[in-house]
ROGU-614561 format. One record per atom (N, C-alpha, C): residue in three letters; x, y, z. Coordinates in steps of 0.2 Angstrom, whole numbers, plus 5000, padded with zeros to 4 digits. Example, Ala and Ser with C-alpha at 12.3 -4.5 7.8 and 13.67 -1.06 7.14 Angstrom:
# ROGU-614561
ALA506649725039ALA506249785039ALA506649845039SER506449895035SER506849955036SER506450005039
***
This chain:
# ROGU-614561
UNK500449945000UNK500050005000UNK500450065000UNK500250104999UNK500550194998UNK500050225003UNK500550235006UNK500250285013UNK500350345015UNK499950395015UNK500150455016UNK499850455026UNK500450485030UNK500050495037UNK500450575038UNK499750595040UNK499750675044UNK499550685049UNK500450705053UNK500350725058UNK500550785064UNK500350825067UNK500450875069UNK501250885072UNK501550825075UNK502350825077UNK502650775074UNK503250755074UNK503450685072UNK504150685077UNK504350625077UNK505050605082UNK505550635077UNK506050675081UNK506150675090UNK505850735096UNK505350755091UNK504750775095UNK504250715100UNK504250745109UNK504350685112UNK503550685111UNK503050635111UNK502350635114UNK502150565113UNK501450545117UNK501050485114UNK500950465107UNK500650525103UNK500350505099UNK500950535095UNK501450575095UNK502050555092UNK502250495090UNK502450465093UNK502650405096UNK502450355091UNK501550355093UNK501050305089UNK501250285083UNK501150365079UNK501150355071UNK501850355070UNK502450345074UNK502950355070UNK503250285069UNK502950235077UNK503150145078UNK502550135070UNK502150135070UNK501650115063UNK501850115058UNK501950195058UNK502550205051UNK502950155049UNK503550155055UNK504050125054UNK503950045052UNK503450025057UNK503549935056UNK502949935050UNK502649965047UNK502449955040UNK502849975036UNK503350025035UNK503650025030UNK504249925030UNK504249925038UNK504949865037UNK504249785033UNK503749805033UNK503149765029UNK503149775021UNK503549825020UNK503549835012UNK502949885008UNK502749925015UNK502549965010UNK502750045013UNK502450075007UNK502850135006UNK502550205011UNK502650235016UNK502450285020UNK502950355021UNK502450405019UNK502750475018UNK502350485024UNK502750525029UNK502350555033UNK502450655032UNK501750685032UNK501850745031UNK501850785040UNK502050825042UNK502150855049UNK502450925049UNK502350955055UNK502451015055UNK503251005058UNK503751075057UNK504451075058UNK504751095066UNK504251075071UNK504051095078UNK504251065083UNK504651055087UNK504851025092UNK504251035100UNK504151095097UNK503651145106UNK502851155101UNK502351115103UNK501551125101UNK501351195104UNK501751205109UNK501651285115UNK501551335108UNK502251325104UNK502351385100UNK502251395091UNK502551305092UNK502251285084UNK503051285080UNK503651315084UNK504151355081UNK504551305076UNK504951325070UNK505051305065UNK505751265067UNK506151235070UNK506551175072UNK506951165067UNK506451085064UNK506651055063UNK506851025054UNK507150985054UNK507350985046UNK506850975040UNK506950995034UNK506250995031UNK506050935026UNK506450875027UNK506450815026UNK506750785028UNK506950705030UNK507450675030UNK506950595031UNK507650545030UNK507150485030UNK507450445038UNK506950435041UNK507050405048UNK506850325049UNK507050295048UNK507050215047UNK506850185044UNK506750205038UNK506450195030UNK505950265029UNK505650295034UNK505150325034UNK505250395030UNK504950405025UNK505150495020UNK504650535026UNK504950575028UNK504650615035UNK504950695031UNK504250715028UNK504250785025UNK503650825029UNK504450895031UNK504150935036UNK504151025033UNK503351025037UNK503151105035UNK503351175037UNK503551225037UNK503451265039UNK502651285044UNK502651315050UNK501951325051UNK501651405053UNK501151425054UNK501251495059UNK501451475067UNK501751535070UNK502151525075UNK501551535083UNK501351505087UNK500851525091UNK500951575095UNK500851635092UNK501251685098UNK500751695103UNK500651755108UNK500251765113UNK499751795110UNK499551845106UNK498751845101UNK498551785098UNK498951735095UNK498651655093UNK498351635100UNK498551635106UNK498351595112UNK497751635113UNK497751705114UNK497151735114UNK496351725110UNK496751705103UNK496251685102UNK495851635100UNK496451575102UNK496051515105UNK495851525111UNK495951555115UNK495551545123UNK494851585122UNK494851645118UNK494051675115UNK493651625112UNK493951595108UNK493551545103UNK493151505107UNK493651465111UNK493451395115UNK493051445122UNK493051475125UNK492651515132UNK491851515128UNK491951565121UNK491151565118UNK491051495116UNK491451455113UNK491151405110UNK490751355116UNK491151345121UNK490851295126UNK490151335130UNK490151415127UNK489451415132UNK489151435127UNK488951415119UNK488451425117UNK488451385111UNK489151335109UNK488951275105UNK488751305098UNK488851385098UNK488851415092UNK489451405086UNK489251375081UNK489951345077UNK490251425073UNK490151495075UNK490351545072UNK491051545076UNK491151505082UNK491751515087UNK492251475083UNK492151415078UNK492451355079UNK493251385073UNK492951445069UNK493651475065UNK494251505070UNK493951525075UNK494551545082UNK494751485084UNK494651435085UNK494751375089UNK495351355083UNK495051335076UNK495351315071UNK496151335071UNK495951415072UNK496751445068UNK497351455074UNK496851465081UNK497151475087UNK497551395090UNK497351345085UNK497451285087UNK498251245085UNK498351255078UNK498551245074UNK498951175074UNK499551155072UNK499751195065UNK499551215060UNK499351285059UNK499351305053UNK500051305048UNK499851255043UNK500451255038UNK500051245029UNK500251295028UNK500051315019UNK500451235016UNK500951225020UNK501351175015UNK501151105016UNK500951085020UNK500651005023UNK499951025018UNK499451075018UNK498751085015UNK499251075006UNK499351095005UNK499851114997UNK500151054996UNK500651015000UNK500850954997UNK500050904998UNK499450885002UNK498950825002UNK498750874995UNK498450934995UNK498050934987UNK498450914980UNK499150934980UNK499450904975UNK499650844974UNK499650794979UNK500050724979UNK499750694984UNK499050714985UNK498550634988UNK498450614985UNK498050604976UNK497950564976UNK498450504972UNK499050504975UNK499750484975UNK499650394979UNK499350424985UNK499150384989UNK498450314988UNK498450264992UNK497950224991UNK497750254998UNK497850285003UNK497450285009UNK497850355013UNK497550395016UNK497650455020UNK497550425029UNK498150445033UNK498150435039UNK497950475045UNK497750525046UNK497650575052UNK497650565058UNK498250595060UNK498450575067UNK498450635073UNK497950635079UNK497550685085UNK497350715081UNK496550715083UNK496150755081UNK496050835085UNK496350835088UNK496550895093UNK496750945087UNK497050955086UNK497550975081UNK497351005074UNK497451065073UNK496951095065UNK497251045058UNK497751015059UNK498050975054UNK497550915051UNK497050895054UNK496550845054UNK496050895051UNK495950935052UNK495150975051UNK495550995041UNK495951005040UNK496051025033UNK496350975028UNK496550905032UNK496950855031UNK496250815028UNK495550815032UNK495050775032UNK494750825025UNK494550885024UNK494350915020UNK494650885014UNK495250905014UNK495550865006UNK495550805004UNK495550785010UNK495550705006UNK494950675004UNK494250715006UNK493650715005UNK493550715000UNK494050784998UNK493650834990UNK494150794985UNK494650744988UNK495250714982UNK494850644981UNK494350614987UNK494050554986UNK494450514988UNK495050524992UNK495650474992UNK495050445001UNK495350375001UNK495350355010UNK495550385015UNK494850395019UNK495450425024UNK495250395029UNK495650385036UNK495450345044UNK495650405048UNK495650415055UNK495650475059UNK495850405066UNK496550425069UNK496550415075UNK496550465081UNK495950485082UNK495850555086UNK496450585092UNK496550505097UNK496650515104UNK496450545109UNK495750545107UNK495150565111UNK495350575120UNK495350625123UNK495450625130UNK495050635133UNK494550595137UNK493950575139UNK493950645145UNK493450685147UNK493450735150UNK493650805149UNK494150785143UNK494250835140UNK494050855131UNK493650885133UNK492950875127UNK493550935120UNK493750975120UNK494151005117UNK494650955110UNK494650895114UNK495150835110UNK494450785105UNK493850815107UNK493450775101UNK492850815101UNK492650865104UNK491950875101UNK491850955100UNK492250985096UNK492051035092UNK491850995086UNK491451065083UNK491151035077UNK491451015073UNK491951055069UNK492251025063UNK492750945066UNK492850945073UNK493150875075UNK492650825074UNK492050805077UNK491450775074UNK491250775067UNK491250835062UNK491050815057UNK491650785053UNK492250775055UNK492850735051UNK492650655054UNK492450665062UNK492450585064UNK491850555059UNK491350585059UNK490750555055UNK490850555050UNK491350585046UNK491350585038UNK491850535036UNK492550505039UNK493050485038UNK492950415035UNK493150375034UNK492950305032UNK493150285038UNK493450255042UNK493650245050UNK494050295055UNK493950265061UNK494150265066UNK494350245072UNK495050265072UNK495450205076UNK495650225083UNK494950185090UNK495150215096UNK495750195097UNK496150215104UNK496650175109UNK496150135113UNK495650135116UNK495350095121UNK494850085120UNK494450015123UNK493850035122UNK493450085126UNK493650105132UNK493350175133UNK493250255128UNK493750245125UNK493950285120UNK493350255115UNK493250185114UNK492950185109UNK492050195109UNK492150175119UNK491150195119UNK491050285120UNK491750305121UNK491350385120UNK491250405115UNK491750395109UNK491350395103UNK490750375100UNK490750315101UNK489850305101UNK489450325106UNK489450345110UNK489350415115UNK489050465110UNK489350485106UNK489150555105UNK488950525093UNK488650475095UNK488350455089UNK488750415083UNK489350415086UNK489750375078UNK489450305078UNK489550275072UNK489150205069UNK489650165075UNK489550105079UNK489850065082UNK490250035076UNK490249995070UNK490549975065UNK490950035060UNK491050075062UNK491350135060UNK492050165064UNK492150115071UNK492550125076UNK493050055078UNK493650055079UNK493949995079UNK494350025082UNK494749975086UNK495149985093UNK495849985090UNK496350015090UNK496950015087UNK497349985096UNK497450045099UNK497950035105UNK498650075103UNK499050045107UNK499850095106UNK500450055108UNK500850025107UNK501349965109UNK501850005109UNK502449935111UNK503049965113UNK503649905108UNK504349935108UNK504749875105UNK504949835111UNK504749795116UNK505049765119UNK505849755120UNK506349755114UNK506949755113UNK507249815114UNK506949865115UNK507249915116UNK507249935124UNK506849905127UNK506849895134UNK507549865138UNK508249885139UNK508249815141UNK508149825150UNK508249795154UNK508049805159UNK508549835165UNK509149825162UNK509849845166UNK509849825174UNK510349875176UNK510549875183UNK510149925186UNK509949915192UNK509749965196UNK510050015199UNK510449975203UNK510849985207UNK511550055205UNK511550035197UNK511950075194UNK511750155190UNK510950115189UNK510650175188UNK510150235193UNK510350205199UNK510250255204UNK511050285206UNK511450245204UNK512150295205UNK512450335199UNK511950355196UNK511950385191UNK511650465190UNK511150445195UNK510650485196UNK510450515202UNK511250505209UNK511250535214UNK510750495219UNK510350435216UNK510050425222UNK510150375226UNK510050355233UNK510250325238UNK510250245235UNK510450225238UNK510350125236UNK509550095240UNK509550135244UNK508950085251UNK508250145249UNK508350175244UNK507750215243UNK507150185240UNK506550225242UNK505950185237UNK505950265233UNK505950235226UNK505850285220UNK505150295218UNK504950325219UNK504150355214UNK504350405208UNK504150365203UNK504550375197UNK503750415192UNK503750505192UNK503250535186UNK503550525182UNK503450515174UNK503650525169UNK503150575162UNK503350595160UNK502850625155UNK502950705155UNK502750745152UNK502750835150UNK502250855158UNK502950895158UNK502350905169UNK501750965167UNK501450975165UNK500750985163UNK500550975171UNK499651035173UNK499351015178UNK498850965176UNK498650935170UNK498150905169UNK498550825171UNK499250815174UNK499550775173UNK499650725181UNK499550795184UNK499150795190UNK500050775193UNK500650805191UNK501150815195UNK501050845203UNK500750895204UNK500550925211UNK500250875215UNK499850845212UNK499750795217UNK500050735217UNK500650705213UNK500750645216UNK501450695221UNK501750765219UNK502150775222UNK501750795232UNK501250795231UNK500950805238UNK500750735242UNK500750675239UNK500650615240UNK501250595242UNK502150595236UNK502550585241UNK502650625247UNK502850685247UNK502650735253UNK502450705258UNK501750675260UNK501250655264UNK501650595265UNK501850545261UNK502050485265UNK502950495267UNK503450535265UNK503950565267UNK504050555276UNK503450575278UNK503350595285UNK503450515289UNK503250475288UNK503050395289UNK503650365287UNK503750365281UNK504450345277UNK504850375273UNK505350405278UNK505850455275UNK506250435269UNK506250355266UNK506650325262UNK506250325256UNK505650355255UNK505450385248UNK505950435246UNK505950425240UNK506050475236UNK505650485229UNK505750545226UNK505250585219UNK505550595217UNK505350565210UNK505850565202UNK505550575199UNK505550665194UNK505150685190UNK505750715186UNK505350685178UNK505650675173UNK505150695166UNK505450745163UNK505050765158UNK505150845156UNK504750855150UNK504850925148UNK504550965155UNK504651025155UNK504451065159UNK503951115158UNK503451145160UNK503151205158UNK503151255163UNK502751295163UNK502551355166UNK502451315174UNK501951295172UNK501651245180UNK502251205183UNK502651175180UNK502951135184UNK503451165187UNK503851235185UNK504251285188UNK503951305191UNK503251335194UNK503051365199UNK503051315205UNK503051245204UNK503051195207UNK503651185212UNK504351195207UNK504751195211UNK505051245216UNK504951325212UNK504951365217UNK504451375225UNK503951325223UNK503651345232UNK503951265234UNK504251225231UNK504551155236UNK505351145237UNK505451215234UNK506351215236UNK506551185243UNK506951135244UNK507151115251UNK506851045252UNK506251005250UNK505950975250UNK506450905249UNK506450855254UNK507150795253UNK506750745249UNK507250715244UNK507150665241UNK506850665234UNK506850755230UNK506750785227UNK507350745219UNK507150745213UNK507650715211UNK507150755203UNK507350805200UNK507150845194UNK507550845188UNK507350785181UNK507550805178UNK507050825171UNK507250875165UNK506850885161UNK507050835156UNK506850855150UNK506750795143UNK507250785142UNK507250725141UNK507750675143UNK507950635134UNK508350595134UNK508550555128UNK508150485131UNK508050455125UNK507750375128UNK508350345132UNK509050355130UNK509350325134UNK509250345144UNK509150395144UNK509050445151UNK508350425153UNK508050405148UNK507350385149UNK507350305153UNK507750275150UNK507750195153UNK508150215160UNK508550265160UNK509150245168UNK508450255173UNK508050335172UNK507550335177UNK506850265178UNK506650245173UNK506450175170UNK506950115176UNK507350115175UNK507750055180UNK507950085186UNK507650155189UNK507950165195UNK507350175201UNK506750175197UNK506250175200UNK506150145203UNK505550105206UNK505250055211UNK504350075209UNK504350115205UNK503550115206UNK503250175198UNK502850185195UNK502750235191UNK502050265192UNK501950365194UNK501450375195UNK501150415190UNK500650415187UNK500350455182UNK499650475184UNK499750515188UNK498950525191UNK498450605186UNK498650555180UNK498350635175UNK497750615174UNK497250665173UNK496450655171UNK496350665164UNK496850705160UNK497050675153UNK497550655145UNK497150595150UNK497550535146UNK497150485141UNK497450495134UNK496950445131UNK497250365130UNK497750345132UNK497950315134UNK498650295140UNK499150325137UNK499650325143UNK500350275141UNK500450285136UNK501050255136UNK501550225142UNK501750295146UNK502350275150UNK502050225153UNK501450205156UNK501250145158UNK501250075155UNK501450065150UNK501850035146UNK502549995146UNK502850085146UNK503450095148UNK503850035155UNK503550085160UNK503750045165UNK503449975167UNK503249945165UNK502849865163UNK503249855161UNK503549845155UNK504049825151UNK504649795154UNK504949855157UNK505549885163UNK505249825171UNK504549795172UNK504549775178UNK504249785183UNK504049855182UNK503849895189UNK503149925188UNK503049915194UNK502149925193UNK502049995193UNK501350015192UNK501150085191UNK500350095195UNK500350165195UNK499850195198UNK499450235193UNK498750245192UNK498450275186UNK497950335191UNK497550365188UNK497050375190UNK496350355187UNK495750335194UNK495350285191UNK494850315186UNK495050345179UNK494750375174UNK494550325169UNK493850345164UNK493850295159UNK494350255157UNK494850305154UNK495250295147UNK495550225152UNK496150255156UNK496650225161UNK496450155163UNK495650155166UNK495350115168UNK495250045163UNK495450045158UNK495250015152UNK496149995149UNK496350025153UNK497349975151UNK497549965159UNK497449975162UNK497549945170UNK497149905172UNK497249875176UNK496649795179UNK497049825183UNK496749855191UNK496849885198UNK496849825201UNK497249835206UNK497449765210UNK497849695206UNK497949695200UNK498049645194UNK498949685192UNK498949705187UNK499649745189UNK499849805189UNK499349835192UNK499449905195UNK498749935200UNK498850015202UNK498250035207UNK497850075204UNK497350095205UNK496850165202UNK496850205208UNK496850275208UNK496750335213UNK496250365211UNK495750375218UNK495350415214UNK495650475209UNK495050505204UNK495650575202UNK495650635207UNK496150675208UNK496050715212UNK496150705219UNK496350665221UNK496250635226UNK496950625230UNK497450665233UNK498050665235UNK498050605242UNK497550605245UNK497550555252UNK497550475249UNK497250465243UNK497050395241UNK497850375238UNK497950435232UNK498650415230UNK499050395233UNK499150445237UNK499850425245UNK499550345248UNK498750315248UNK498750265251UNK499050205246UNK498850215239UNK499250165235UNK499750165235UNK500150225234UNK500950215235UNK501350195243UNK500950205248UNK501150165253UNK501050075255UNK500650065249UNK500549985249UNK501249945245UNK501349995240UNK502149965237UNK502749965242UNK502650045246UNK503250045250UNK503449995256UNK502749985257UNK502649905264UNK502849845261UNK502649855254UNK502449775252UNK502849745244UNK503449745244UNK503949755239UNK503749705233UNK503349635238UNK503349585235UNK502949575230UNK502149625232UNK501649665230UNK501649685222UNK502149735224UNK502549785219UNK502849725211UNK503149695214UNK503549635210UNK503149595206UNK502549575209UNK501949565205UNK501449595201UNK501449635207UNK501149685199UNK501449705193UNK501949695194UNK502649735189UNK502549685183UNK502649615186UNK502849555182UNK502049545177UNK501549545181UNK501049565176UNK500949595171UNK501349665173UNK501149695167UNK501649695162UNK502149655163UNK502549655158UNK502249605153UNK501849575155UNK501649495151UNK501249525147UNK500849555151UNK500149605145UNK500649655142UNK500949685142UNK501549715137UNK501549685130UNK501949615135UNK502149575130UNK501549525124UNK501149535128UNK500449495127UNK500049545121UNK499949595124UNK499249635122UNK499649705115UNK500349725119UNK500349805118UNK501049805116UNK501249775110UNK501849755106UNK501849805099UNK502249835096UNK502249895090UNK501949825085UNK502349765084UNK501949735079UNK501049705079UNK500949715086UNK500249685087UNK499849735085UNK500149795089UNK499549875086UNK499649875078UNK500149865076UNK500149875066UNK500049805064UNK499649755066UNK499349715061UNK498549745064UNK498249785070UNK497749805068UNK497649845065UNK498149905064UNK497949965059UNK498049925054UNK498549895050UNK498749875044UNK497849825042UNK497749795046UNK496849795046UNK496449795044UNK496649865047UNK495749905048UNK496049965039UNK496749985037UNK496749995030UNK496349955026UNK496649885026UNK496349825022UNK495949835020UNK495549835028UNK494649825025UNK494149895024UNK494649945026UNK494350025022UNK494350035015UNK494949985013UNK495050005004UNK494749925000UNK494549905004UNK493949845001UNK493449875001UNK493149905007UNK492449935005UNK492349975001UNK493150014999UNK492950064996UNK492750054989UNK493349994987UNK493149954982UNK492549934978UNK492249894984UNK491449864985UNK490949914983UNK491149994985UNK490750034985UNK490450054977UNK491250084975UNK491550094969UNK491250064964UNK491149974964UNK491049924961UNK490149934959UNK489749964965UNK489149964964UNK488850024960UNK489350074960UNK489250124958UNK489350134950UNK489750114949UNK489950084940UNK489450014938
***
């Protein structure tokens, strides 16, 4: 097949759904067919800023990058007017603010799909968040080419799937590829055909995990040998609910001094103001974005992983440290609720809920052996369920059977 997939970042820009399309890309192209991905030249979605190379090929993958507009401070304003009127009055006059305020806005990604989609046998659209979906879905429309949408819809947060032009792209698209089945009933939630919706997920290379030494990779990273690690990983956003697992460690600090906090990842706005009111705070252990290799040390120096975000539409790092061994802590939200089995290899906290988290992460620090099973667990469903080759024979799939119906369609109409 000839693929074209459009997506708002691409690697070594870090994210989930990053991530997604660029493992699919790859182990389909290493399938023998051919995938152009088109993406903006942005390392920061914050800003949009123009980075990175404007082509290059990344492990077979033709990875062609756009210029885009820059999200200054008037751009942010005028998504936060768009989206303020539009949630209180579902008026679709807001939804051009929302559009432009959102972006990437790129002339060049819109400019290469109308000249050389119908190049392709099938269109890929990757977060529906993202303006690059809403003009990516348009063309492929008006060029007739295939197209699927994997939204990564974030349950609670309605801004990731139901503005209007993000609905009229789910409804119109020929598929639709949740992460969960939670992901997949809120869709049908708000109307999409149940056979119009199929569960993709998000996998990992297990061979890139390898599991190493601890012991060395806490002396690497300054921390104690007799410590219990509570390992954040991800962009410290407040939706990621850092403030509260940093108040959770905090809270059991007091009881078990041999906790320690490992937070690891981009930084924003939030999570600097974070550190200025916790300066002094023991057992405190701050890095920002990191390389995979920096990624695995903190991965093998943990003892636990906590991700108490409200949105997530699925959660890789929870993956991540399953792989690695070590069990995790979620918040008990749909999406989460639907890659965690609570008590089986990992805990659920209420969301929002600082006293409950400190109780799950106090059941690891009593009970190592606990810990050790639930780890071992979830490395099995890793390896069981949430592999890059298992998620790309369902996408590779659900193409299959979009361009047979299309076929079928085609066939009736001639």
């Amino acid at each position: 097949m000839r693929l074209m997939h459009v997506t708002q970042r691409y690697p070594p820009a870090i994210g989930g759904a990053e991530k997604y399309i660029a493992d699919i890309s790859e182990e389909l192209v290493q399938r023998g067919h051919q995938v152009d991905v088109l993406t903006s030249r942005a390392l920061d979605f914050h800003t949009w800023k123009n980075e990175l190379p404007p082509s290059e090929c990344l492990n077979g993958v033709q990875v062609h990058r756009y210029r885009s507009l820059q999200r200054r401070e008037w751009v942010w304003e005028m998504l936060h007017f768009g989206l303020r009127n539009y949630w209180r009055t579902r008026a679709r006059r807001y939804e051009p603010f929302i559009f432009l305020g959102g972006g990437p806005l790129s002339p060049g990604i819109f400019w290469a799909i109308a000249t050389r989609g119908r190049d392709y046998d099938l269109i890929h659209l990757n977060c529906l968040v993202y303006s690059h979906v809403a003009y990516g879905y348009w063309l492929a429309k008006r060029l007739g080419v295939p197209v699927v949408i994997t939204p990564h819809a974030h349950a609670g947060q309605e801004v990731t799937y139901n503005i209007g032009y993000q609905t009229d792209a789910m409804f119109g698209c020929d598929h639709v590829i949740a992460d969960t089945p939670a992901e997949r009933e809120l869709l049908m939630n708000l109307g999409l055909d149940p056979w119009h919706i199929s569960i993709g997920g998000t996998g990992l290379r297990p061979e890139e995990y390898e599991k190493g030494n601890k012991h060395a990779s806490r002396q690497q990273l300054g921390i104690p040998e007799n410590s219990f690690v509570v390992l954040f990983l991800g962009r410290k956003s407040h939706y990621k609910g850092l403030d509260l697992a940093l108040g959770a460690v905090s809270a059991l600090q007091s009881q078990y001094p041999e906790v320690h906090f490992l937070a690891v990842g981009p930084e924003t706005d939030h999570s600097k103001d974070l550190w200025n009111r916790c300066q002094g705070m023991a057992g405190m252990h701050v890095l920002g974005a990191v390389s995979d290799k920096d990624k695995l040390t903190a991965l093998r120096a943990c003892d636990c992983l906590v991700l108490p975000s409200i949105g997530e539409a699925f959660g890789i790092v929870f993956l991540e440290a399953w792989i690695m061994g070590k069990p995790v802590i979620g918040a008990r939200t749909p999406a989460i609720s639907s890659v965690i089995d609570d008590g089986q290899d990992g805990l659920l906290a209420s969301p929002g809920d600082a006293a409950d988290l400190a109780a799950c992460l106090s059941r690891f620090v009593t009970d190592p052996a606990l810990a050790g099973r639930m780890g071992a667990k979830g490395r099995e469903k890793v390896l069981r369920r949430y592999t890059v080759p298992r998620i790309t024979d369902r996408v590779e799939g659900i193409y299959l059977r979009v361009l047979r119906q299309r076929q079928r369609a085609e066939k009736r109409r001639s």
